[in-house]
C-alpha positions in Angstrom: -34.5 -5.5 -11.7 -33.2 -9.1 -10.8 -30.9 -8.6 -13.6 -29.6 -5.4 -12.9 -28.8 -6.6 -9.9 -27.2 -9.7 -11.0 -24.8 -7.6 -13.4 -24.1 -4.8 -10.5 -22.5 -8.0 -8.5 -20.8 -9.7 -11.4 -19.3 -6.2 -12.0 -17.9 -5.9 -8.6 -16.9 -9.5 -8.3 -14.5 -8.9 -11.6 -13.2 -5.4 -10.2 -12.1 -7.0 -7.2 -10.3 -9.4 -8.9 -8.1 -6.8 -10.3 -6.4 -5.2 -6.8 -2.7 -6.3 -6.3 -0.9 -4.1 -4.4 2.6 -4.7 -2.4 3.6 -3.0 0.7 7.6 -3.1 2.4 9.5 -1.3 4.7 12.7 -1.9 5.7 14.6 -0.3 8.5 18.8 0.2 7.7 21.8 -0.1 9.7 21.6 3.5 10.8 18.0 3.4 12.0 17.1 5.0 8.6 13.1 4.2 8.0 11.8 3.4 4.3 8.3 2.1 3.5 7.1 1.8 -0.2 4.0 0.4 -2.6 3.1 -0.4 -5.3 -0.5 0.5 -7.1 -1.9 -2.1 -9.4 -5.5 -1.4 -10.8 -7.5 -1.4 -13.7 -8.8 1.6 -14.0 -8.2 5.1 -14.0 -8.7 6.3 -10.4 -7.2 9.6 -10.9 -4.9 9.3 -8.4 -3.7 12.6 -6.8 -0.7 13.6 -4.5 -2.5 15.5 -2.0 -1.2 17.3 0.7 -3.1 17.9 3.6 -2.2 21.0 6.6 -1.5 21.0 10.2 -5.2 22.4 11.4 -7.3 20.9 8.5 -10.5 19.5 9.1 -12.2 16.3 8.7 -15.9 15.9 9.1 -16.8 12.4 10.7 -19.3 10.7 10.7 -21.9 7.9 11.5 -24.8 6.0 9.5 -27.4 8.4 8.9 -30.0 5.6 10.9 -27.6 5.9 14.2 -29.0 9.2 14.6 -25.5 10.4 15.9 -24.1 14.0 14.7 -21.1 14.5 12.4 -17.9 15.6 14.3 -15.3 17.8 13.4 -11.7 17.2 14.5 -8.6 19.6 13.6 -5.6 17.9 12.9 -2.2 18.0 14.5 0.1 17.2 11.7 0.7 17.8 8.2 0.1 14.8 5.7 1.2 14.5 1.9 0.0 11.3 0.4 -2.1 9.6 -2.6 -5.9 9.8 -3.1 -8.0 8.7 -5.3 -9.7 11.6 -7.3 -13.3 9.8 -8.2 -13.9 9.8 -4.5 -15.2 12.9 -3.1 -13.5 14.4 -0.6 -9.8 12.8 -0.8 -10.1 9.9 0.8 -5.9 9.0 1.2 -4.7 5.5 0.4 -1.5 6.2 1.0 0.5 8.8 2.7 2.9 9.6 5.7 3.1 12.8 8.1 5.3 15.2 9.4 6.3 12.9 12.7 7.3 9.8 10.1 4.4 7.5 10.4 3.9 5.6 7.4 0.3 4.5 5.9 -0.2 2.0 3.0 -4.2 0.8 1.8 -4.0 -2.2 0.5 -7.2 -3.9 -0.4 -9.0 -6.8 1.5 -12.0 -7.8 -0.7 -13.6 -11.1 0.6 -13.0 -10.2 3.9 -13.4 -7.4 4.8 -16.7 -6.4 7.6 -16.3 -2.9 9.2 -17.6 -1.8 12.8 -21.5 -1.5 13.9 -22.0 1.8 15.1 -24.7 1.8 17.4 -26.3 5.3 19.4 -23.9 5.0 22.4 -20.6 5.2 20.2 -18.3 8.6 20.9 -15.6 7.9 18.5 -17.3 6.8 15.1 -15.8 7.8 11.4 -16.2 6.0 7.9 -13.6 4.6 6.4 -13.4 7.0 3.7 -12.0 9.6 6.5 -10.0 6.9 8.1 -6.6 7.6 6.0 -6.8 11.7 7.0 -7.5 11.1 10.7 -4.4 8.6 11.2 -2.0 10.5 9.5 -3.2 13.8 10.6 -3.5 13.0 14.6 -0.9 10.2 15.3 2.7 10.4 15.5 3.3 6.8 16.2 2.3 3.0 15.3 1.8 2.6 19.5 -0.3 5.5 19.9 -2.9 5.3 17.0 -2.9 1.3 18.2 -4.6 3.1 21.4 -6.8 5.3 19.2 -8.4 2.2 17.6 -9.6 1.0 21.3 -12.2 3.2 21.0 -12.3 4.5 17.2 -15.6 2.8 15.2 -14.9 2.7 11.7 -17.7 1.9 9.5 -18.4 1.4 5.7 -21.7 1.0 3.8 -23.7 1.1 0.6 -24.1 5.2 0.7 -20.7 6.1 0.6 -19.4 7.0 -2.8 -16.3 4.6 -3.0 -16.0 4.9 -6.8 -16.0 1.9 -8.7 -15.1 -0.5 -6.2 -16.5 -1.4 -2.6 -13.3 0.4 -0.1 -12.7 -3.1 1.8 -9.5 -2.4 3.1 -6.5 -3.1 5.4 -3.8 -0.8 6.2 0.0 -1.1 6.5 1.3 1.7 9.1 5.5 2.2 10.2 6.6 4.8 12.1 10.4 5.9 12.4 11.0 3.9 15.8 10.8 1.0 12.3 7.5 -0.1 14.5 4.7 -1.7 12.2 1.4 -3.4 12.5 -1.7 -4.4 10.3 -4.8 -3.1 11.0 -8.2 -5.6 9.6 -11.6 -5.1 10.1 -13.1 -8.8 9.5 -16.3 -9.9 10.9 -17.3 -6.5 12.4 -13.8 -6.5 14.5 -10.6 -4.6 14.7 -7.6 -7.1 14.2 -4.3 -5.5 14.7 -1.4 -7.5 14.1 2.2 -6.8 14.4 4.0 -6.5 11.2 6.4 -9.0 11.9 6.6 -10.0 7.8 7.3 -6.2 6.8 5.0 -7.0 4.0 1.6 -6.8 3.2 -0.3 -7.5 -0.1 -4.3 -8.6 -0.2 -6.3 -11.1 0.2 -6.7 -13.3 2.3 -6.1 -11.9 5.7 -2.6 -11.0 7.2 -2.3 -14.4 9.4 -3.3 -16.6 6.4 -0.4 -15.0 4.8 2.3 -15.8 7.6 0.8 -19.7 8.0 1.1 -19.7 3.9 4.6 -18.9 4.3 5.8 -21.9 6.7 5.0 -23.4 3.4 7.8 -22.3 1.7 10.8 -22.8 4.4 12.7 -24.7 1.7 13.8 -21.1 0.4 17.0 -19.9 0.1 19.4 -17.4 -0.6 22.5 -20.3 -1.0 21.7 -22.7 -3.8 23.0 -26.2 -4.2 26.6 -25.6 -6.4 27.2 -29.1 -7.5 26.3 -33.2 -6.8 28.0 -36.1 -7.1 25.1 -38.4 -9.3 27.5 -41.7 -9.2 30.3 -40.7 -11.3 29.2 -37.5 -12.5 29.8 -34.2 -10.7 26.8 -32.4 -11.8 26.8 -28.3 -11.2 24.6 -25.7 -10.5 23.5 -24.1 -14.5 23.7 -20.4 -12.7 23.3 -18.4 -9.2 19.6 -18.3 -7.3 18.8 -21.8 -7.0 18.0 -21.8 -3.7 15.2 -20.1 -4.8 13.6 -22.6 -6.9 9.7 -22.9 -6.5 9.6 -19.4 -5.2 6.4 -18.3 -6.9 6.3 -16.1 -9.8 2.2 -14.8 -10.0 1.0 -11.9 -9.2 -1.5 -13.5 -6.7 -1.2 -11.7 -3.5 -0.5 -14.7 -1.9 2.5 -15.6 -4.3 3.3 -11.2 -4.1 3.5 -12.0 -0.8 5.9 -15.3 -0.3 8.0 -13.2 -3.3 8.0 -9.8 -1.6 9.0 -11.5 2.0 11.7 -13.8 0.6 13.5 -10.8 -1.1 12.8 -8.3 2.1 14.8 -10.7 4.5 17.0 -12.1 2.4 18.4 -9.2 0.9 22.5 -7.9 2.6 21.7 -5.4 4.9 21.5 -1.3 3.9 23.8 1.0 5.3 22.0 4.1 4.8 18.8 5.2 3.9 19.9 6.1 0.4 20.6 2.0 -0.1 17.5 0.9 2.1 15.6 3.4 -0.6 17.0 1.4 -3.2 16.7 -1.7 -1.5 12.8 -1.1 -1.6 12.9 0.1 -4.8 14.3 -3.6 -6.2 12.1 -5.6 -4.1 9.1 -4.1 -6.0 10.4 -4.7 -8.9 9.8 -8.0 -8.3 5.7 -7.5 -8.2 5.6 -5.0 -11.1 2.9 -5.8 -13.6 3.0 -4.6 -17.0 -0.5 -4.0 -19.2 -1.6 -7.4 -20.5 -0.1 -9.5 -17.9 -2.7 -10.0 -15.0 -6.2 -9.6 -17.1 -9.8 -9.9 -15.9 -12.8 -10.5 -18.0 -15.9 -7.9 -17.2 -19.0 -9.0 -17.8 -20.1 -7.6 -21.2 -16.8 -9.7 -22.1 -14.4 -6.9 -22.2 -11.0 -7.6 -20.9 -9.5 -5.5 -18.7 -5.6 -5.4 -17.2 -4.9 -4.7 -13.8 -1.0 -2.8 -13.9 1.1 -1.0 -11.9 -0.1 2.5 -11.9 2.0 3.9 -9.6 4.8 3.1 -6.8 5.9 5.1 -3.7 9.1 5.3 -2.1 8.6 7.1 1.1 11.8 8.2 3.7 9.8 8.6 6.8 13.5 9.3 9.2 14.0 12.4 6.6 10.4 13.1 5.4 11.2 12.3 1.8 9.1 11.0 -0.8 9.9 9.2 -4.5 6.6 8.8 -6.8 6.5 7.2 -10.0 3.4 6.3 -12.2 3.3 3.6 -15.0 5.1 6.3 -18.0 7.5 7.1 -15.8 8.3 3.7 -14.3 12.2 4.3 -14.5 12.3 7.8 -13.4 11.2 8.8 -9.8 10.4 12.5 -8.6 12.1 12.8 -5.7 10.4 15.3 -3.1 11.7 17.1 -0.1 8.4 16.9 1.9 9.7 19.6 4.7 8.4 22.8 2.9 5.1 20.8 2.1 4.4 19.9 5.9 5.5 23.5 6.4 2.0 25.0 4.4 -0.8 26.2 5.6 -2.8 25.7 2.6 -3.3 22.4 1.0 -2.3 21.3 -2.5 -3.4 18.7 -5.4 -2.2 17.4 -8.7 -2.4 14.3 -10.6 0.3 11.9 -10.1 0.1 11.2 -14.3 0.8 15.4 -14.2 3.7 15.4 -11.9 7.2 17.3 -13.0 9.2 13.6 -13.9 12.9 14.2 -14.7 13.6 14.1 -18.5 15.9 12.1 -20.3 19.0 14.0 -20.8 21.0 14.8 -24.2 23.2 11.4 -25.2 25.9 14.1 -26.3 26.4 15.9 -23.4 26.2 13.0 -21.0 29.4 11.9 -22.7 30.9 15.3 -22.8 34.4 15.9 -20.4 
């Protein structure tokens, strides 16, 4: 039994060394509003792009011990996002709604301690619900900030979070370019303002912007030349300034990376170049198979990759999806006639309709 045990925790120690997600937005000149991820695991979650009606139902509900009943709430807006198929019930980890607010799950293992719910609680869910309930009831970063006043959100043992404990922190933007950073960490809600634009994992969200004052050497303007006595020695190419930026995939280095290149970057126009803008900052966290590798416990090795990344338009409910085979060609969605269904909808992201390369000839043809 002891040793059971033992393994059960060694096992879950390694998976949660292989979560590196990425999280930007960026807002253009023209008030355009684009938040994107990335999805790095290990292991296939069968991800899904779900959509979700205007009028669906969620069940929550508390710890069976509270004694309180499960609720049902309608909701007011239509959602497409990501879930992960090994978890009953589609529990999203990503997604955005009708209205233009923007989620992104990015994991928090380490430090991560949901809400008691105790007999006098009115507003109680799991977190496996939590994803659904946002998207499908809030139109705004300001007013689901409200919601969480009273909202308990709980997690334990007896919910079926697949292969991993579902310790979590969320990412939400709305199309007013409004963000924060919603925690749970020692039995609290912390919601902080998303004044980085960023978000990756572990540690917590304000460990992250103290790390940062520890790279104010950065910069976009590198050092062209120096006199050294009677030599003028130059620059060997451009990007200097950005020596000792750090190239990991820890999320603390994702992080420094992921914020240097959101606020350094010129400026989009348009939401087509604030798409792309997104687009080439993730670049810059994408892991290949091989790269970032964990040892599991019977001594297999195991690589945590990017398994999918999300472009999502919030201003014209738009959404690109790529997974790992199809890293260089997004699906591009038109979201309206989705939020428009009354029914809801599922398939695979590995099964989705990616554009095909086209015939060398004819691409040359007048």
């Amino acid at each position: 039994m002891l040793r059971s045990v033992a393994t059960t925790l060694s096992l879950i120690a390694a998976m949660n060394t292989a979560l590196a997600c990425t999280a930007v937005d960026i807002v253009a000149a023209d008030k355009s509003v684009i938040a994107g991820r990335t999805m790095e695991w290990a292991f296939d979650m069968q991800w899904t792009l779900v959509s979700q009606p205007k009028g669906t139902e969620l069940t929550l509900t508390a710890p069976k011990d509270t004694g309180l009943p499960a609720k049902t709430v309608t909701t007011r807006y239509s959602v497409v996002g990501v879930s992960a198929g090994i978890i009953p019930g589609g529990t999203l980890l990503d997604g955005q709604n009708s209205e233009g607010l923007s989620m992104s799950g990015n994991f928090l293992p380490g430090f991560t301690q949901y809400q008691a719910v105790t007999a006098q609680d009115k507003d109680y869910q799991s977190i496996l619900t939590f994803g659904s309930w946002a998207l499908g009831n809030f139109a705004t970063v300001d007013a689901l900030r409200d919601a969480l006043k009273t909202m308990k959100v709980w997690a334990d043992d007896s919910l079926p979070t697949g292969p991993t404990p579902a310790t979590i922190h969320f990412l939400f933007v709305d199309r007013s370019g409004a963000g924060m950073v919603v925690e749970y960490v020692n039995g609290e809600v912390q919601i902080h303002d998303n004044v980085a634009k960023v978000l990756t994992n572990a540690p917590t969200y304000d460990w992250h912007l103290n790390n940062v004052r520890n790279y104010l050497n950065l910069s976009t303007v590198g050092v062209p030349e120096r006199q050294v006595g009677t030599v003028n020695v130059t620059e060997l190419g451009q990007g200097g300034g950005l020596l000792g930026m750090p190239g990991d995939y820890t999320p603390p280095s994702r992080f420094v990376r992921a914020a240097m290149l959101r606020h350094g970057i010129t400026e989009p126009k348009t939401a087509a170049e604030a798409t792309q803008a997104v687009a080439h900052i993730l670049n810059n966290v994408d892991i290949p198979i091989g790269i970032a590798q964990s040892r599991m416990p019977d001594g297999k090795m195991v690589s945590d990759y990017t398994q999918w990344v999300v472009l999502k338009d919030v201003t014209n409910n738009r959404l690109m999806i790529a997974d790992y085979d199809n890293r260089l060609n997004y699906l591009t969605i038109d979201l309206a006639p989705i939020f428009a269904e009354t029914k809801p909808s599922a398939k695979l992201v590995s099964k989705l309709p990616y554009p095909k390369p086209v015939s060398g000839a004819a691409t040359l043809q007048p």
